[in-house]
Short mmCIF file of the C-alpha atoms (twelve columns), coordinates in Angstrom:
data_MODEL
# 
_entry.id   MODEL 
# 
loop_
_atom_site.group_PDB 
_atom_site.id 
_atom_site.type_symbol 
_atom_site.label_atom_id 
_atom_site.label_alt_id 
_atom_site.label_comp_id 
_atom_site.label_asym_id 
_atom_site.label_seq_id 
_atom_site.Cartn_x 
_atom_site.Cartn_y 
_atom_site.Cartn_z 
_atom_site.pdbx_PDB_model_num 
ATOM 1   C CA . UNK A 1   56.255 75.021 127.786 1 
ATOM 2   C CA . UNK A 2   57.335 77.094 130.336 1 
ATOM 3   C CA . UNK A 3   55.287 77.817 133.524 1 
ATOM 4   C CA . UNK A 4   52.770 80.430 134.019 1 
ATOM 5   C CA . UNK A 5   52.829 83.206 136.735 1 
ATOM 6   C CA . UNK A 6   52.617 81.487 140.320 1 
ATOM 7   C CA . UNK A 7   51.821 84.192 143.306 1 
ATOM 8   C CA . UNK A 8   51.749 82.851 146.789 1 
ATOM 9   C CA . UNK A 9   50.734 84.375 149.644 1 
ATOM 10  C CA . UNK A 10  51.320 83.397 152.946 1 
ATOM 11  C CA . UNK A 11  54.254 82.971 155.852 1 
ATOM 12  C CA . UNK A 12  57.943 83.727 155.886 1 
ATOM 13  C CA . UNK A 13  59.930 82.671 158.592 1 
ATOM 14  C CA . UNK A 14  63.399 81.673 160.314 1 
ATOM 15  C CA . UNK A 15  63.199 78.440 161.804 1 
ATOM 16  C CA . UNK A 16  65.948 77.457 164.509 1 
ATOM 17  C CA . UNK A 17  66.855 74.035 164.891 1 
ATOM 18  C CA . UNK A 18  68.229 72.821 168.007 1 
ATOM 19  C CA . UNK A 19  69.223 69.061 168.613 1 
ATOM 20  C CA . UNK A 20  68.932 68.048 171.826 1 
ATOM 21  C CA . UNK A 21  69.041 64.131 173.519 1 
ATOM 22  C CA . UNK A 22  66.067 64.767 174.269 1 
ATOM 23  C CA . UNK A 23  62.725 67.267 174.749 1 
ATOM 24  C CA . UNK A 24  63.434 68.877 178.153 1 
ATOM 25  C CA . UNK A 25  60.566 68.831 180.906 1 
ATOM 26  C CA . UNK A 26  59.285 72.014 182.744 1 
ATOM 27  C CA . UNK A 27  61.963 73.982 184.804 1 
ATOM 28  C CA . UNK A 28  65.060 71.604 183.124 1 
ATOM 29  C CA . UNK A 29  68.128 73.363 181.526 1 
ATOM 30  C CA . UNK A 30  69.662 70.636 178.748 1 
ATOM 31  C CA . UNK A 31  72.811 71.159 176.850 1 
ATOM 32  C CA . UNK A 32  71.786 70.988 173.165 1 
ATOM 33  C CA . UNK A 33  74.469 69.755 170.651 1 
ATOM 34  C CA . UNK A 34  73.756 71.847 167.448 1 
ATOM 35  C CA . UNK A 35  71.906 74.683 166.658 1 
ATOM 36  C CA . UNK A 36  70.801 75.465 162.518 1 
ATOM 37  C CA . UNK A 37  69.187 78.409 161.177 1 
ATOM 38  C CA . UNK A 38  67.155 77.742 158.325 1 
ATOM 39  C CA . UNK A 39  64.596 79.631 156.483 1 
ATOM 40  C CA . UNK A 40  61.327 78.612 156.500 1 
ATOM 41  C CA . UNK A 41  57.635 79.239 157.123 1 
ATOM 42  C CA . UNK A 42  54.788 77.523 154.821 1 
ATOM 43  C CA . UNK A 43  54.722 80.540 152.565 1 
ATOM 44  C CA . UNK A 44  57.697 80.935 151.901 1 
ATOM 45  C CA . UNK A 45  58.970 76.691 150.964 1 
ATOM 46  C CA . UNK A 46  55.586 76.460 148.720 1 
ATOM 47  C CA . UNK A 47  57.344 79.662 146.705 1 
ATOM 48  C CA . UNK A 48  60.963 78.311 146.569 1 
ATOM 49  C CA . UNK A 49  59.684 75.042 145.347 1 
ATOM 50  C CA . UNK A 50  57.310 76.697 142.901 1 
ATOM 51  C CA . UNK A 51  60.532 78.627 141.455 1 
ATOM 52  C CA . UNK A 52  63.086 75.766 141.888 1 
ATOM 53  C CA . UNK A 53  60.540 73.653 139.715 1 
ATOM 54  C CA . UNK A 54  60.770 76.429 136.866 1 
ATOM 55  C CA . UNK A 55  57.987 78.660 137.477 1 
ATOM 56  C CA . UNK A 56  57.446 82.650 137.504 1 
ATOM 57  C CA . UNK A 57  56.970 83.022 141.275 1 
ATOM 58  C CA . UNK A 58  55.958 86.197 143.199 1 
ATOM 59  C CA . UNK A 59  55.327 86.522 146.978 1 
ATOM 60  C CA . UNK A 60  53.066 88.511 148.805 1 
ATOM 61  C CA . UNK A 61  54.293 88.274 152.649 1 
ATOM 62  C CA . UNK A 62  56.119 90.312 155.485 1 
ATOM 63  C CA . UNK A 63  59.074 90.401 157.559 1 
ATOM 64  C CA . UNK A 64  61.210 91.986 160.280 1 
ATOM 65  C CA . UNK A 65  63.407 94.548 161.067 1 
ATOM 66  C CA . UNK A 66  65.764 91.834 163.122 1 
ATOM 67  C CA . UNK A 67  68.679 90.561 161.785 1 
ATOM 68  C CA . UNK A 68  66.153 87.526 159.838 1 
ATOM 69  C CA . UNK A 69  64.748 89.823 157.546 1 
ATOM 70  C CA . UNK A 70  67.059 90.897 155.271 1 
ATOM 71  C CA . UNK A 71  68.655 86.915 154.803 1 
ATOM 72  C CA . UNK A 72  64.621 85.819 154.931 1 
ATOM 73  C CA . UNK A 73  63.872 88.099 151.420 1 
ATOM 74  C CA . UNK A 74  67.746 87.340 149.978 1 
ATOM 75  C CA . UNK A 75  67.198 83.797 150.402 1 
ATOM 76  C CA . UNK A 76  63.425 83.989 148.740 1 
ATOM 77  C CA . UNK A 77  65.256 86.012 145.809 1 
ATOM 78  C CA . UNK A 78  68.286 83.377 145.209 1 
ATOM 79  C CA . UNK A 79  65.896 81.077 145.181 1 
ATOM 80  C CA . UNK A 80  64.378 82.649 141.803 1 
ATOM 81  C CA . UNK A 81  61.256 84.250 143.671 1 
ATOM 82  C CA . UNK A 82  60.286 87.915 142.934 1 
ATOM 83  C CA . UNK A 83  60.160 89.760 146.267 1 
ATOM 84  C CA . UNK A 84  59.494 93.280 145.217 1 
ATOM 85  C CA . UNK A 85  56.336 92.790 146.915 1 
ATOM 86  C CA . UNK A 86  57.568 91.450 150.763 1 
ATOM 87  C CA . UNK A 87  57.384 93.897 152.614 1 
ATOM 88  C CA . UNK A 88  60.079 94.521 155.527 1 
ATOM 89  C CA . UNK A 89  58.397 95.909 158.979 1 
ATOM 90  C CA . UNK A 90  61.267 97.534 160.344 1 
ATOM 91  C CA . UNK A 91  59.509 97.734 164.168 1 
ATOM 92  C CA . UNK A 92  58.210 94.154 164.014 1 
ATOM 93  C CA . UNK A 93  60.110 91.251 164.705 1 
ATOM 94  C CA . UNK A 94  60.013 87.961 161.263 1 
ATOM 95  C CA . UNK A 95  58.425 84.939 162.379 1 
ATOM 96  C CA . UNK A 96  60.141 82.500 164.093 1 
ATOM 97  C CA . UNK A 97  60.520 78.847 164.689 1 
ATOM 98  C CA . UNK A 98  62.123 77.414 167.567 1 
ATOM 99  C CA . UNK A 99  62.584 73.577 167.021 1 
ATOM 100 C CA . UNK A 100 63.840 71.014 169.150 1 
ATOM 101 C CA . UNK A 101 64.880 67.734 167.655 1 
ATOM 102 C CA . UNK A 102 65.641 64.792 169.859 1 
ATOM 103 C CA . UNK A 103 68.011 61.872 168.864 1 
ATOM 104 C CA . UNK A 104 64.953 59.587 167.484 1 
ATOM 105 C CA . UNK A 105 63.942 62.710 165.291 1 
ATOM 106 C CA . UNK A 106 61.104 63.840 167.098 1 
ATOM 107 C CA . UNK A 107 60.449 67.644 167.945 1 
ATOM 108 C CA . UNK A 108 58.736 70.256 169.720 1 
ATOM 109 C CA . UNK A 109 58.378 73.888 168.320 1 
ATOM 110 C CA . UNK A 110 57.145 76.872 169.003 1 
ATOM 111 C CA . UNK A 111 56.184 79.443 166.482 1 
ATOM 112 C CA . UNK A 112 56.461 83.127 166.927 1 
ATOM 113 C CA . UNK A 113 54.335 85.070 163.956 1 
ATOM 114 C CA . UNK A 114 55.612 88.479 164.447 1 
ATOM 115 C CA . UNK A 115 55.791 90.197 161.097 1 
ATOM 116 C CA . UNK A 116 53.345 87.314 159.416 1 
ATOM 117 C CA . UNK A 117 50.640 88.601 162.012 1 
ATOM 118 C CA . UNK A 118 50.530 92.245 160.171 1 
ATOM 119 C CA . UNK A 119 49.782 90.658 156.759 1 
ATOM 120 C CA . UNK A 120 46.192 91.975 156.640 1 
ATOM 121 C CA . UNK A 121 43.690 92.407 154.588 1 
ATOM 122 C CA . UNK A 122 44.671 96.230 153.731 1 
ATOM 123 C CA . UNK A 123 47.827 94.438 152.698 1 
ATOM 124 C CA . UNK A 124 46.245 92.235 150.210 1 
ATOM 125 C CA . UNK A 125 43.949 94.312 148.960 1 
ATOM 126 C CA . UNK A 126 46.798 97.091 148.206 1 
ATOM 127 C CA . UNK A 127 48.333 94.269 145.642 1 
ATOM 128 C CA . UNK A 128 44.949 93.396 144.059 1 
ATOM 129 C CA . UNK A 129 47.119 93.904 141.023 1 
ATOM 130 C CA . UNK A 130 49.712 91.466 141.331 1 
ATOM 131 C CA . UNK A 131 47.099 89.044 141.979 1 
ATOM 132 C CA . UNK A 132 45.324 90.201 138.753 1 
ATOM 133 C CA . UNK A 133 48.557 89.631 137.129 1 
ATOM 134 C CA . UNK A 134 48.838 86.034 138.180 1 
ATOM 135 C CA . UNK A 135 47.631 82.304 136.527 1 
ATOM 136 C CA . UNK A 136 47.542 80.698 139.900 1 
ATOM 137 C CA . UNK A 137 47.579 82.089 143.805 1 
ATOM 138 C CA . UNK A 138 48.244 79.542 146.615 1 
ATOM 139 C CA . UNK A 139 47.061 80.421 149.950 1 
ATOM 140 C CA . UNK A 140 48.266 78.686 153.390 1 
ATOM 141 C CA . UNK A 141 46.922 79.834 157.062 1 
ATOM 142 C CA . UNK A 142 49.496 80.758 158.469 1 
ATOM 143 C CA . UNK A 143 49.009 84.725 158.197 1 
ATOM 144 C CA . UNK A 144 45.570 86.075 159.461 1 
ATOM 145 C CA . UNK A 145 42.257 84.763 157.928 1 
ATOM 146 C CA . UNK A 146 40.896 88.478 157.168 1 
ATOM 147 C CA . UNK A 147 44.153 88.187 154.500 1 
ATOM 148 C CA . UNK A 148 43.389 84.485 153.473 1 
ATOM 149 C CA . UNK A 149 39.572 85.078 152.839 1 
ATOM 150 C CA . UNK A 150 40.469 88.465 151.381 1 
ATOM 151 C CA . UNK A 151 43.009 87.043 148.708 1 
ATOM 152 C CA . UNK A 152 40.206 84.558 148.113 1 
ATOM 153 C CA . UNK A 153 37.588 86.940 147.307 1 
ATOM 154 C CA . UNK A 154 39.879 88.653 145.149 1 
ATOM 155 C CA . UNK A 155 41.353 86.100 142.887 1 
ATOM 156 C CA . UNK A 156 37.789 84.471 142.592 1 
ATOM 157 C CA . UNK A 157 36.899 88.299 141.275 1 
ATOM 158 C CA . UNK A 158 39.614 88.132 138.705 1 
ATOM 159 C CA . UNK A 159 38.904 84.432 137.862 1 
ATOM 160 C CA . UNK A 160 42.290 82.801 139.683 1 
ATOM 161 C CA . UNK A 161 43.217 79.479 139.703 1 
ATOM 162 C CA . UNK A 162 42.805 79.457 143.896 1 
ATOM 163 C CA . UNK A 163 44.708 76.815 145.928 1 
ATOM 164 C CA . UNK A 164 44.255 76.875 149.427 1 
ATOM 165 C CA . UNK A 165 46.639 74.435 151.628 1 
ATOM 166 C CA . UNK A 166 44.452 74.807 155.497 1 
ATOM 167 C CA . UNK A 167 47.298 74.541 157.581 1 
ATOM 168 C CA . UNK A 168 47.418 74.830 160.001 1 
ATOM 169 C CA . UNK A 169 43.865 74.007 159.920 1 
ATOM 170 C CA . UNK A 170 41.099 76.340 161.575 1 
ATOM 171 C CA . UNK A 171 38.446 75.123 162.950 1 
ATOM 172 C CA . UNK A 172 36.370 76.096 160.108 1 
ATOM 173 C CA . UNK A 173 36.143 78.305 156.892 1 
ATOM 174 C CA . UNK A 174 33.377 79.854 156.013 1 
ATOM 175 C CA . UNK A 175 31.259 78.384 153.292 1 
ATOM 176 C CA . UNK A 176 31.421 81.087 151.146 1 
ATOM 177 C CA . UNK A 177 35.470 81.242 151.002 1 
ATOM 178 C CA . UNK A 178 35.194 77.459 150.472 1 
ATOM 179 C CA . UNK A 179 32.860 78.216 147.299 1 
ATOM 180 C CA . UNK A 180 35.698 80.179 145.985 1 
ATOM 181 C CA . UNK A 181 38.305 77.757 146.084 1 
ATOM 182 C CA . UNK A 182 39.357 75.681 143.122 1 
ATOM 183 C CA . UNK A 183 41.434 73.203 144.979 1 
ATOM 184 C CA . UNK A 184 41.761 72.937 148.837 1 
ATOM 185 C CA . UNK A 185 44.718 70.314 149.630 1 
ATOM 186 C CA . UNK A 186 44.713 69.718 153.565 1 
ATOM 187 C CA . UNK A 187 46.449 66.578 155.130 1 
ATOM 188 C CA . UNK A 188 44.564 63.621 157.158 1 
ATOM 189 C CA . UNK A 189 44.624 66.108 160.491 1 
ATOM 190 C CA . UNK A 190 43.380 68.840 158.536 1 
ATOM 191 C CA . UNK A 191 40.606 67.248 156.760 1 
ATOM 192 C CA . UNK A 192 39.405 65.527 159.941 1 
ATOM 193 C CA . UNK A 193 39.294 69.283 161.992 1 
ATOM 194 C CA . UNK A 194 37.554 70.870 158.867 1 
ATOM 195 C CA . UNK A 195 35.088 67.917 158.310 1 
ATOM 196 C CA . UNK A 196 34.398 66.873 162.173 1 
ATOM 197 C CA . UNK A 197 34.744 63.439 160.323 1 
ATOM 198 C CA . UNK A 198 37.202 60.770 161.703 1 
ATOM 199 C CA . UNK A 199 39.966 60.187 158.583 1 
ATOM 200 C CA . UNK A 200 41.726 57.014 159.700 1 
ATOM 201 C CA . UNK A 201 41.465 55.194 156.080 1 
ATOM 202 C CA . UNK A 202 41.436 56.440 152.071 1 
ATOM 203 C CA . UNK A 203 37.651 55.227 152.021 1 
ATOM 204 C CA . UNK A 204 37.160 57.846 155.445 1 
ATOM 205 C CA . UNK A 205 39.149 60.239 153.441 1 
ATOM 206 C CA . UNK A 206 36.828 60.134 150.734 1 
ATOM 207 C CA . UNK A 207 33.323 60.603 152.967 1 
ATOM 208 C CA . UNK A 208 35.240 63.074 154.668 1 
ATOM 209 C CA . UNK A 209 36.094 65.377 151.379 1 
ATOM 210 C CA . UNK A 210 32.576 65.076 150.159 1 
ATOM 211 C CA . UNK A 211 31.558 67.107 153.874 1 
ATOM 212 C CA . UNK A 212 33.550 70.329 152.020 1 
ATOM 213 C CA . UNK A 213 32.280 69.284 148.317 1 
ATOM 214 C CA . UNK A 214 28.773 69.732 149.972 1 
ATOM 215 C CA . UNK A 215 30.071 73.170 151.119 1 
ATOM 216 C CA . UNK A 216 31.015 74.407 147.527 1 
ATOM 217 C CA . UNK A 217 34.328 73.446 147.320 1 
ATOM 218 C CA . UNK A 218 35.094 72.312 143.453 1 
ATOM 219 C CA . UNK A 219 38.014 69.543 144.314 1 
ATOM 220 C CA . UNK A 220 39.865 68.144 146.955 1 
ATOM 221 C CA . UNK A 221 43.673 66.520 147.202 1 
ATOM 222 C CA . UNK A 222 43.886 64.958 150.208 1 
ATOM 223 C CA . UNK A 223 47.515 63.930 150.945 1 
ATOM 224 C CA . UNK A 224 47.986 60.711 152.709 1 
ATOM 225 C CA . UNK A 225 51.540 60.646 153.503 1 
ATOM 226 C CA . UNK A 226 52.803 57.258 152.622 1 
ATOM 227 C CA . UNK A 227 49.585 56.090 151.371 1 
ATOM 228 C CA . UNK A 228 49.731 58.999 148.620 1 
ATOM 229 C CA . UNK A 229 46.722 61.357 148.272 1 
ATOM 230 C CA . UNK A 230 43.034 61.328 147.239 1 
ATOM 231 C CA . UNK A 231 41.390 63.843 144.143 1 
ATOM 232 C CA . UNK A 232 37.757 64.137 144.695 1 
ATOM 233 C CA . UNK A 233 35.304 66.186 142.939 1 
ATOM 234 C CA . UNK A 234 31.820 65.521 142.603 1 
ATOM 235 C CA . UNK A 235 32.453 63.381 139.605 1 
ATOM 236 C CA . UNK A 236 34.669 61.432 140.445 1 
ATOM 237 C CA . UNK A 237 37.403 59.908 143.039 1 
ATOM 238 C CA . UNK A 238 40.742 58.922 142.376 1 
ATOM 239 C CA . UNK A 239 43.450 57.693 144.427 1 
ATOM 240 C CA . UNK A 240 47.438 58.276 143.589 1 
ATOM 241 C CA . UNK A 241 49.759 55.912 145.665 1 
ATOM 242 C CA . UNK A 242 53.213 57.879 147.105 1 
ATOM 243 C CA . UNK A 243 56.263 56.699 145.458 1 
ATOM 244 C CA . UNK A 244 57.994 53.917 147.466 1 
ATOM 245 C CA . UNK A 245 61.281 55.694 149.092 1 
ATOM 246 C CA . UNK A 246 62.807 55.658 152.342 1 
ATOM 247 C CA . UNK A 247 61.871 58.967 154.143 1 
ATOM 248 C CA . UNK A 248 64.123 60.569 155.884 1 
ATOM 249 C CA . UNK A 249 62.494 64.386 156.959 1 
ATOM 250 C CA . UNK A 250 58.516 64.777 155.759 1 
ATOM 251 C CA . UNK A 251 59.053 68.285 157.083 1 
ATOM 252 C CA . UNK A 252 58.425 70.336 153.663 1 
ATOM 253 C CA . UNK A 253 56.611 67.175 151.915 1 
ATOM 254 C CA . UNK A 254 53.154 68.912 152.229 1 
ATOM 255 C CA . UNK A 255 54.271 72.875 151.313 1 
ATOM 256 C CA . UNK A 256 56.730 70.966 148.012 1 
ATOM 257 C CA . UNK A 257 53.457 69.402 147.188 1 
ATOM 258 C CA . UNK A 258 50.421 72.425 147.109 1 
ATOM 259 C CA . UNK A 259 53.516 74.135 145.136 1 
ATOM 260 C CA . UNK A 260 54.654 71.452 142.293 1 
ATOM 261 C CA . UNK A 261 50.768 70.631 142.180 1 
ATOM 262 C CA . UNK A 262 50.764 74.467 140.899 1 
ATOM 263 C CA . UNK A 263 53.028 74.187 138.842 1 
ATOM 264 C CA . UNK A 264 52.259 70.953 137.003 1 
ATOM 265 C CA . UNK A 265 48.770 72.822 136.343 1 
ATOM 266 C CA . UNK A 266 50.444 76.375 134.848 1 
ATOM 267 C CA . UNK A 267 52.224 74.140 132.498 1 
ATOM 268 C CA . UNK A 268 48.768 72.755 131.295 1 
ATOM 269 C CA . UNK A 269 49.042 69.358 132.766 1 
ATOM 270 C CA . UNK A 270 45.882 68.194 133.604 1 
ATOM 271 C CA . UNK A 271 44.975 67.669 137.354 1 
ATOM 272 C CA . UNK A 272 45.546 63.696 137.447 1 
ATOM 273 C CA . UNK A 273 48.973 64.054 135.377 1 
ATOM 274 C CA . UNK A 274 49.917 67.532 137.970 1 
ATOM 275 C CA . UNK A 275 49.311 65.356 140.955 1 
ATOM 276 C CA . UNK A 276 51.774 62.509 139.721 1 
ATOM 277 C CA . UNK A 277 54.304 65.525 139.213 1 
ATOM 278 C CA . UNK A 278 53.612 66.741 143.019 1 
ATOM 279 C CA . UNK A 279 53.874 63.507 144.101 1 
ATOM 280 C CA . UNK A 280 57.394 62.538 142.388 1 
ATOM 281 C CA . UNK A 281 58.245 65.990 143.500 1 
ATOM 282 C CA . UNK A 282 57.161 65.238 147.251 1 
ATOM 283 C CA . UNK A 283 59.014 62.062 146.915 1 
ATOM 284 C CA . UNK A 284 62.727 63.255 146.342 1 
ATOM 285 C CA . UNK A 285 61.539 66.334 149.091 1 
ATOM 286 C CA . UNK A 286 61.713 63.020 151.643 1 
ATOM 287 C CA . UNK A 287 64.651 61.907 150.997 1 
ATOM 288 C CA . UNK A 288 66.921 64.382 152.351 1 
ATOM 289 C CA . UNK A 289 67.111 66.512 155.380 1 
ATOM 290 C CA . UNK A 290 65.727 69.448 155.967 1 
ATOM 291 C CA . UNK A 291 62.509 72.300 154.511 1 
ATOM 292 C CA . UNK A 292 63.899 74.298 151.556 1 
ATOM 293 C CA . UNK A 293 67.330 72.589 151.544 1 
ATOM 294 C CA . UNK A 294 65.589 69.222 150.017 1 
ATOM 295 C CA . UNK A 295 63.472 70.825 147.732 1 
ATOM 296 C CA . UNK A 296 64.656 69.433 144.067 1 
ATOM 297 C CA . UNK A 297 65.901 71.372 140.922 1 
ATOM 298 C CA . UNK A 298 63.888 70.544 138.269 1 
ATOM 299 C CA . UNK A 299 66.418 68.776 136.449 1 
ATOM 300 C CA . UNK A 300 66.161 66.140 139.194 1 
ATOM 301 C CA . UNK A 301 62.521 65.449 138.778 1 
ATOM 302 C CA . UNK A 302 62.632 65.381 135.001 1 
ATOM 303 C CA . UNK A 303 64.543 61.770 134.665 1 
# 
């Protein structure tokens, strides 16, 4: 069966990579030893996994008139996503992502949102339609609430599939969005800021998810990173170990994850068996270096 229509809304930027020997302090000028330019920006992996994987993908986001733009939407479109819908600001600079990555792999970064910042809620509600058109939308935070909570309202209206990923995570979301979500999927960090719960074990995870089930949301993933993730819904909770492989970059782990979850549930897998596909999915995503470049064909995760 082939997958059903996928729209994601959400972030699309350029992320520069520098490596560096190591994070410079205040007022130091360090020679770096390589410098990458990659596409990125949660929005934007969550769609090109979501398409690599096999599904019919459309994007709702915005980008620059800089020399990013045009590459940002090409790359989104070779990737199998339909970008009719991106808009390009032509006084507004795309978001950006300056990262510095020191020999032992850690980083700093700093995120400009430019264009990302203008996707308001005007915006969304001016493609009510595509949402209409669509099985599933997946929602990230990285553009402005007023667009998040509108999308929400919206695909709730025209009975959506909604899957929010909080990250980064606010300090709250209003109990009414939360009512509209099928599925929020935050991280440890972003269940412990949206819960005010500690999250330091999968039995913490689980008192901390049923803080947001009391809210009105229907279910919770809660990835775990190596310790896998946690589905809870008033019913029931159920814990999925990770596949055992040695990680190499967890940068896009989360965004391959919301997306392949998608996926797994437009083909009519049910949410146990859609989770094992996000997590096998997640799993190669580890293994290699980099955001969209280690995102899997689907032939790879179908062995």
């Amino acid at each position: 069966m082939g997958a059903g229509k996928i729209l994601v809304i959400g972030s699309i930027n350029m992320d520069l990579v520098l490596r560096v020997p190591y994070i410079p302090q205040v007022g130091e000028t360090l020679l770096g030893s390589s410098v990458k330019r990659v596409p990125g920006g949660k929005g934007a992996n969550q769609a090109v996994t979501a398409a690599k994987l096999g599904a019919d993908v459309s994007m709702l986001g915005k980008v620059g008139g800089d020399e990013f733009g045009g590459p940002l939407i090409d790359n989104l479109r070779q990737a199998g996503v339909d970008t009719d819908h991106i808009e390009l600001v032509s006084e507004a600079s795309s978001g950006l992502a300056v990262i510095q990555v020191n020999d032992e792999g850690n980083n700093s970064i700093v995120v400009l949102l430019g264009a990302n910042d203008l996707c308001n809620r005007d915006y969304v509600k001016a493609h009510e339609k595509l949402i209409e058109a669509a099985d599933i939308v997946i929602l990230q935070m990285e553009i402005p609430y007023e667009a998040v909570y509108e999308a929400v309202e919206l695909a709730s209206k025209h009975s959506k599939i909604v899957i929010l990923n909080p990250a980064p995570a606010p300090v709250s979301i209003p109990d009414d969005v939360l009512g509209k979500l099928d599925y929020l999927i935050p991280n440890e960090t972003e269940l412990q800021k949206l819960s005010g719960l500690p999250v330091d074990s999968i039995a913490a995870a689980e008192e901390a998810a049923k803080v947001l089930l009391a809210k009105g949301v229907s279910s919770l993933i809660v990835t775990l990173g190596s310790n896998g993730s946690l589905y809870v819904n008033v019913n029931e909770s159920v814990h999925i170990p990770a596949c055992t492989v040695k990680a190499v970059d967890t940068t896009a782990a989360g965004d391959s994850f919301v997306a392949a979850f998608a996926v797994g549930l437009s083909e009519g897998k049910n949410v146990q068996e859609a989770i094992t596909f996000a997590t096998k999915v997640s799993s190669i995503v580890v293994t290699r270096a980099g955001a969209q470049t280690s995102i899997p064909e689907r032939s790879e995760v179908d062995v």
